[in-house]
N, CA, C and O atoms as a DFTB+ gen file, in Angstrom:
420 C
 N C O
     1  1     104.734      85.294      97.111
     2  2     103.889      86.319      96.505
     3  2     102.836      86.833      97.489
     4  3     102.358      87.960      97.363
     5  1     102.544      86.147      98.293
     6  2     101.407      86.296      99.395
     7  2     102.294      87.819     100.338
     8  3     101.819      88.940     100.520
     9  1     103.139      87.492     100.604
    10  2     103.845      88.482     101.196
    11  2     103.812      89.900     100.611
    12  3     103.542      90.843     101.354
    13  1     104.079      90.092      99.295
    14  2     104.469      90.997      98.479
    15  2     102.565      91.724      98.317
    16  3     102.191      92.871      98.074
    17  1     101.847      90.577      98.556
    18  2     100.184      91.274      98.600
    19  2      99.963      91.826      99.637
    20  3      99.671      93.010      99.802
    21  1     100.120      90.775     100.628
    22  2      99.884      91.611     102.087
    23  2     100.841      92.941     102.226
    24  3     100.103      93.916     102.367
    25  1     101.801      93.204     102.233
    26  2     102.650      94.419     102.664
    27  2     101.847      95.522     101.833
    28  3     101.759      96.594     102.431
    29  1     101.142      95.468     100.359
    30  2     100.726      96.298      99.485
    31  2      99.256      96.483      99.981
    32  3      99.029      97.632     100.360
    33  1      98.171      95.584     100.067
    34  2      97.352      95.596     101.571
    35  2      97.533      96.989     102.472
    36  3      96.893      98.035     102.585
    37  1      98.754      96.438     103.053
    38  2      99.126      97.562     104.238
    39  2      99.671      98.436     104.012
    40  3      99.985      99.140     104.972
    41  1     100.006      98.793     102.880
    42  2     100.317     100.374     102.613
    43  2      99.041     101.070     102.266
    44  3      98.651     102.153     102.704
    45  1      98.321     100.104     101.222
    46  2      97.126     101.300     100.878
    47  2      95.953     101.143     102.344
    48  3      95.069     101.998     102.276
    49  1      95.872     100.502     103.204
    50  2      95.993     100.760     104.505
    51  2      95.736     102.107     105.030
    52  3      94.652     102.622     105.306
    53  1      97.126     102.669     105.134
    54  2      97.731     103.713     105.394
    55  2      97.137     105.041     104.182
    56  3      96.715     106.113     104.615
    57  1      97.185     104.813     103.040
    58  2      96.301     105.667     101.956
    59  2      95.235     106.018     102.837
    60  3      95.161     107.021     103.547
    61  1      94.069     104.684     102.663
    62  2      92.660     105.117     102.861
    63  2      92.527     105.721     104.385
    64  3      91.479     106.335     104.588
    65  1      93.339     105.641     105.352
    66  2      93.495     105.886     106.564
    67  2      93.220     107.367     106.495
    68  3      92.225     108.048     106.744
    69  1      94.463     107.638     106.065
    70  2      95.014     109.460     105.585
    71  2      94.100     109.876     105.277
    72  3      93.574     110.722     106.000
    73  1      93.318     109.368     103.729
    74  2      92.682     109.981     103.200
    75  2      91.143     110.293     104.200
    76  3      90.496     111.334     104.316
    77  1      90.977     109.251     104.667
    78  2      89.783     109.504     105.588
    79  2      90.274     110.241     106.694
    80  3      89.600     110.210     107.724
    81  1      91.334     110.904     106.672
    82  2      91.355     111.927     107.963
    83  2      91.108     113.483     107.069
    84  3      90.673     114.537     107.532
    85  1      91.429     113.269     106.051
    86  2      91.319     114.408     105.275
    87  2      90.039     114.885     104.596
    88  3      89.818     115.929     103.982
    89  1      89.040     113.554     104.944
    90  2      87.917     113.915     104.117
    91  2      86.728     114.862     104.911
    92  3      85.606     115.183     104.519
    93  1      87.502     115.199     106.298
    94  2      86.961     116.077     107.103
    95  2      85.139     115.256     107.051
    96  3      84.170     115.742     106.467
    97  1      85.164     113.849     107.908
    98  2      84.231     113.210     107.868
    99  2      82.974     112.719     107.239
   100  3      81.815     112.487     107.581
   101  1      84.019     112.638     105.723
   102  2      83.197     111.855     104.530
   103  2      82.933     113.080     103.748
   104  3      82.525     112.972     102.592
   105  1      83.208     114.676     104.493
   106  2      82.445     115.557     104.049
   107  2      82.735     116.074     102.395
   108  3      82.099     116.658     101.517
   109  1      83.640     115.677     102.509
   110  2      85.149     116.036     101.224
   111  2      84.858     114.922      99.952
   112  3      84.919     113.708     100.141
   113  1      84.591     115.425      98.869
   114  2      84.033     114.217      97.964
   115  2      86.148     113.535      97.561
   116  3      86.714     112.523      97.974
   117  1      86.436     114.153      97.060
   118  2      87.953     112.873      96.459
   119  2      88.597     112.124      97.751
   120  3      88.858     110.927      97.629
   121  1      88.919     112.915      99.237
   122  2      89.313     112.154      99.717
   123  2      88.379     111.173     100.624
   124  3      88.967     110.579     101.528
   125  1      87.401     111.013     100.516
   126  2      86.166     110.412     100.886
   127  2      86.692     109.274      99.748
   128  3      87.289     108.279     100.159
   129  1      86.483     109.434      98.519
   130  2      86.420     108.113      97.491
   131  2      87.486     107.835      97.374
   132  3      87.550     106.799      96.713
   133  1      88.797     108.326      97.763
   134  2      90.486     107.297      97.974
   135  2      89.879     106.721      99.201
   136  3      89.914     105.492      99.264
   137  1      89.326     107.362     100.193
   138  2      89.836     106.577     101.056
   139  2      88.516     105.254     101.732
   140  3      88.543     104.529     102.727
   141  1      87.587     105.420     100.737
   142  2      86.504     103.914     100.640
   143  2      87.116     102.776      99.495
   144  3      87.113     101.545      99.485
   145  1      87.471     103.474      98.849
   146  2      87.901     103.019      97.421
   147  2      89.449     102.130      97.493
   148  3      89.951     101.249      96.796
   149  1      89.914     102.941      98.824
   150  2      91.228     102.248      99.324
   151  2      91.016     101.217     100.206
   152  3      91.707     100.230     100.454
   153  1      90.040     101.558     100.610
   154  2      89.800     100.523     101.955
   155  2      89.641      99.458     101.448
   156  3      90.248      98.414     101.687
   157  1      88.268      99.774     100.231
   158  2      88.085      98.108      99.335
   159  2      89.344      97.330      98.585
   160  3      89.506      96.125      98.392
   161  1      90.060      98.308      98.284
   162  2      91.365      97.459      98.033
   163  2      91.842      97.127      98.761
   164  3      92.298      95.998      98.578
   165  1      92.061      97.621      99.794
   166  2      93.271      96.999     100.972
   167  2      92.766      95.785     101.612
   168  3      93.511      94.881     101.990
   169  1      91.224      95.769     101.753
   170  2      90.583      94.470     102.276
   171  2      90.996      93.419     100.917
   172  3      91.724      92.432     101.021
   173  1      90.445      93.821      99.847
   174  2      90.536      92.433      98.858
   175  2      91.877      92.009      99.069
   176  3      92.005      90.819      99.358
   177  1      92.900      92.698      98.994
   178  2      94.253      92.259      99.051
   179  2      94.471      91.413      99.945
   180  3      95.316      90.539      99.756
   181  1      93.804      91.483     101.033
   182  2      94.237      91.256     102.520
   183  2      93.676      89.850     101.972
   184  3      94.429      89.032     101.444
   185  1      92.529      89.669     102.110
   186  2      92.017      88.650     102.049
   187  2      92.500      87.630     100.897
   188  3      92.413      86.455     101.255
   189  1      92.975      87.823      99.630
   190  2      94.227      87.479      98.853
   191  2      94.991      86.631      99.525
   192  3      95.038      85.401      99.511
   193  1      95.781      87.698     100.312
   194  2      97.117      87.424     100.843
   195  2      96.839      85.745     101.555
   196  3      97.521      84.734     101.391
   197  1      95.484      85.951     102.438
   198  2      95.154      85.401     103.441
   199  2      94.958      83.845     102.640
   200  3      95.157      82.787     103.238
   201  1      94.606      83.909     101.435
   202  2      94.671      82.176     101.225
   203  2      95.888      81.610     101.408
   204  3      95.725      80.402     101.240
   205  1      97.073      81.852     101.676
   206  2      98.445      81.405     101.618
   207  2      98.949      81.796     102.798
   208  3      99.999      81.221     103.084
   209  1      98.500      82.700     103.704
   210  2      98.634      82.728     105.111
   211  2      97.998      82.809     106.158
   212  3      96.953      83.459     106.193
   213  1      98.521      82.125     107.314
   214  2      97.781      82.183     108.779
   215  2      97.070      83.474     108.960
   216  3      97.650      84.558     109.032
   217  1      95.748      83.301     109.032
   218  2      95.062      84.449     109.572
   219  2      95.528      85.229     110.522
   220  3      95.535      86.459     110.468
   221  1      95.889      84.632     111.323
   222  2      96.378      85.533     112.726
   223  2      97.597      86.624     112.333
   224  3      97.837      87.786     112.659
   225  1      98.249      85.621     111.447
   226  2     100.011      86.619     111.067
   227  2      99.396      87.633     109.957
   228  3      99.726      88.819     109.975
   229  1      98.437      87.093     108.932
   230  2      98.246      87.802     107.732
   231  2      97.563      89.054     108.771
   232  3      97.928      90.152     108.351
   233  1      96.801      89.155     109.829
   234  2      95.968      90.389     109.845
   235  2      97.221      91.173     111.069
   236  3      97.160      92.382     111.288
   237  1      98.279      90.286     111.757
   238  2      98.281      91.331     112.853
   239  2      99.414      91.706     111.759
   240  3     100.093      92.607     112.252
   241  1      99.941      91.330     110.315
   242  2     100.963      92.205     109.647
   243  2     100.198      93.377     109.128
   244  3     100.567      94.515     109.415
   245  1      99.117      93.152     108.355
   246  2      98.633      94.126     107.796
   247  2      98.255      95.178     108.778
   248  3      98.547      96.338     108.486
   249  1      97.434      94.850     110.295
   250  2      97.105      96.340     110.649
   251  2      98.610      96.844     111.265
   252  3      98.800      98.043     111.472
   253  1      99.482      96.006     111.494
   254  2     100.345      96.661     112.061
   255  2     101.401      97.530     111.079
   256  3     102.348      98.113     111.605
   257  1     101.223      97.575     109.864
   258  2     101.687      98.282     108.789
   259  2     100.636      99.321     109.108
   260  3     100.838     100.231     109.912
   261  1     100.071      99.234     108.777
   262  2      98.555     100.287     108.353
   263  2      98.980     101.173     109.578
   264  3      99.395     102.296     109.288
   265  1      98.927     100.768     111.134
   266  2      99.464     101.392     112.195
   267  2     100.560     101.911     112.231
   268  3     100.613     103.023     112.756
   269  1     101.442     101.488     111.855
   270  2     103.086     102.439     112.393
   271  2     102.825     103.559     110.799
   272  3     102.859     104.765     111.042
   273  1     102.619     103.212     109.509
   274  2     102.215     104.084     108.642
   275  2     101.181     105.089     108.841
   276  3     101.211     106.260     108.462
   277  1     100.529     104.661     109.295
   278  2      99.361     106.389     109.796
   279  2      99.690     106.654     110.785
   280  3      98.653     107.042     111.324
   281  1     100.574     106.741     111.579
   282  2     101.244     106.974     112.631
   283  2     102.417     107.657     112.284
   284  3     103.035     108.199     113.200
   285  1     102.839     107.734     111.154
   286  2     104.371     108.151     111.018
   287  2     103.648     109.665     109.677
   288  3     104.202     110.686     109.270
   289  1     102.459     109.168     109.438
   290  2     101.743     110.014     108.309
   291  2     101.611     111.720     109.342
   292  3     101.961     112.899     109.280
   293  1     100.810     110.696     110.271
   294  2     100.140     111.230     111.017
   295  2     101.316     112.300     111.752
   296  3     100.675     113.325     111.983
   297  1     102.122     112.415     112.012
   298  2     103.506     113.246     112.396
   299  2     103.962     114.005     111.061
   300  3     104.360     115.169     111.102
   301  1     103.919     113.638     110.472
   302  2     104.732     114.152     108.729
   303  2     103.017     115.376     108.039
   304  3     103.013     116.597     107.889
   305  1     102.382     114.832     107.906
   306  2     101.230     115.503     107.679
   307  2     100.803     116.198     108.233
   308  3     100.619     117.301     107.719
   309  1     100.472     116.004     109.348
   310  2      99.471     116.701     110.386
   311  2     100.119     117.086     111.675
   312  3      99.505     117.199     112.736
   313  1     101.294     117.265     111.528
   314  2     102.116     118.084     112.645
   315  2     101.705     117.178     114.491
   316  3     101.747     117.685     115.612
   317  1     101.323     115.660     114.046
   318  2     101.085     115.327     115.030
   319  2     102.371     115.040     116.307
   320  3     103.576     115.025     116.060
   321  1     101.928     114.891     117.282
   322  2     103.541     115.109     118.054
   323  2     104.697     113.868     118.419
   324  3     104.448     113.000     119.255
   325  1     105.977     113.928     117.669
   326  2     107.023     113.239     117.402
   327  2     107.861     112.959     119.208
   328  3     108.783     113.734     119.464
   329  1     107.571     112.135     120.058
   330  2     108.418     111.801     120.948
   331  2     109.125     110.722     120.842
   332  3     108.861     109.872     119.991
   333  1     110.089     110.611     121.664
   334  2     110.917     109.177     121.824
   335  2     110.176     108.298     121.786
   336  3     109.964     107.491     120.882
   337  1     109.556     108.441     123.162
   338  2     108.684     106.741     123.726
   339  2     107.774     106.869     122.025
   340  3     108.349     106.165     121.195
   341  1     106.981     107.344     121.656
   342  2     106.004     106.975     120.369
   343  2     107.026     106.561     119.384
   344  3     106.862     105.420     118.953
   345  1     107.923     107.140     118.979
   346  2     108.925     106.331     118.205
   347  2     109.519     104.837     118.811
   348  3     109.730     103.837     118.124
   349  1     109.699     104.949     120.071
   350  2     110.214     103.711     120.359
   351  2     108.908     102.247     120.237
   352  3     109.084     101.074     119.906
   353  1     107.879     102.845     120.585
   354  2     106.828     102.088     120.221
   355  2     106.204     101.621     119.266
   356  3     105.557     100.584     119.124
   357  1     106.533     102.784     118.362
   358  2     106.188     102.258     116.862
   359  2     107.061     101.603     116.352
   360  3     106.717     100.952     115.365
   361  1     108.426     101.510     116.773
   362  2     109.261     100.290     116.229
   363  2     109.298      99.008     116.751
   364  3     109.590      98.083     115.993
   365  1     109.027      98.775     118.033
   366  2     108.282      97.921     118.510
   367  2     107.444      96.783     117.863
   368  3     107.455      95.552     117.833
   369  1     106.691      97.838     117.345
   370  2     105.489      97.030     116.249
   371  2     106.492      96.836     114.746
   372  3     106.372      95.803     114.086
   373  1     107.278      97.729     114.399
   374  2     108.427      96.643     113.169
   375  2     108.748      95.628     113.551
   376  3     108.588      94.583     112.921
   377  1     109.264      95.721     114.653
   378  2     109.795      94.154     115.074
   379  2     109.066      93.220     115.340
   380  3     109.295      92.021     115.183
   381  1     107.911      93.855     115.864
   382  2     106.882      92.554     115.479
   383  2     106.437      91.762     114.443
   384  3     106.263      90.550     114.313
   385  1     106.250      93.021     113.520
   386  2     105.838      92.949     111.953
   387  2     107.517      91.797     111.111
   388  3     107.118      90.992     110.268
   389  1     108.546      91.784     111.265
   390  2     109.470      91.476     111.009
   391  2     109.842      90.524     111.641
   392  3     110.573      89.748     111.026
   393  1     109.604      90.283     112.678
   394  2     109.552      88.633     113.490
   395  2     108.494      87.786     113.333
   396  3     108.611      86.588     113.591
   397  1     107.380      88.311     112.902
   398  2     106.085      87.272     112.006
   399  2     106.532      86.779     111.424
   400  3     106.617      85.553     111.357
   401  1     107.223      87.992     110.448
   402  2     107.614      87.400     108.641
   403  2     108.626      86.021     108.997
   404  3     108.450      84.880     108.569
   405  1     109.780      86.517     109.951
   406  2     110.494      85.255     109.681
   407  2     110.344      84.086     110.608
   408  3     111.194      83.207     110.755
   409  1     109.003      84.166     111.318
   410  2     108.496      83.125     111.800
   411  2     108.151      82.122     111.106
   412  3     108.529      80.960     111.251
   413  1     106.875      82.863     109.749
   414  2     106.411      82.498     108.592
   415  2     107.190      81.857     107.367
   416  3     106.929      80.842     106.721
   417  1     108.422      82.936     107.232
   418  2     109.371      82.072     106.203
   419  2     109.505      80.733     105.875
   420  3     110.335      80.383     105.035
């Protein structure tokens, strides 16, 4: 179950991330409050997760979700720019994220 918190952690992660790019620097009242409002969730979760797992694995899974997700947002949304090497790098970090897990298993 710890797993299933942390990964949810690191998606809304990726929410409050977005949303704080959108809040055009807090200036924006809704995406300003997803994306504080997300953050406080994504920390409680995290920290959740974290009674049942290694600190080290519980945080480098979560930012590394939070990372390849506002990263992949960040291309899909905001027309940011899609190359090989950044794709190859951001999978990189799956396999990291996915060789924790079954380190952890």
């Amino acid at each position: 179950m710890a797993w299933v918190i942390l990964v949810c952690a690191g998606l809304l992660e990726i929410v409050w991330a977005t949303a704080l790019k959108q809040s055009d620097g807090l200036s924006r009242l809704w995406p300003s409050v997803i994306g504080i409002g997300g953050a406080v969730l994504s920390f409680t979760l995290l920290a959740v997760a974290l009674r049942q797992l290694p600190a080290g694995t519980g945080y480098a899974v979560w930012v590394g979700i939070g990372a390849v997700g506002v990263a992949v947002a960040g291309m899909v949304l905001f027309c940011e720019t899609v190359s090989v090497a950044r794709v190859l790098f951001l999978s990189i970090i799956v396999v990291g994220i996915v060789g924790l897990r079954l380190v952890e298993a």
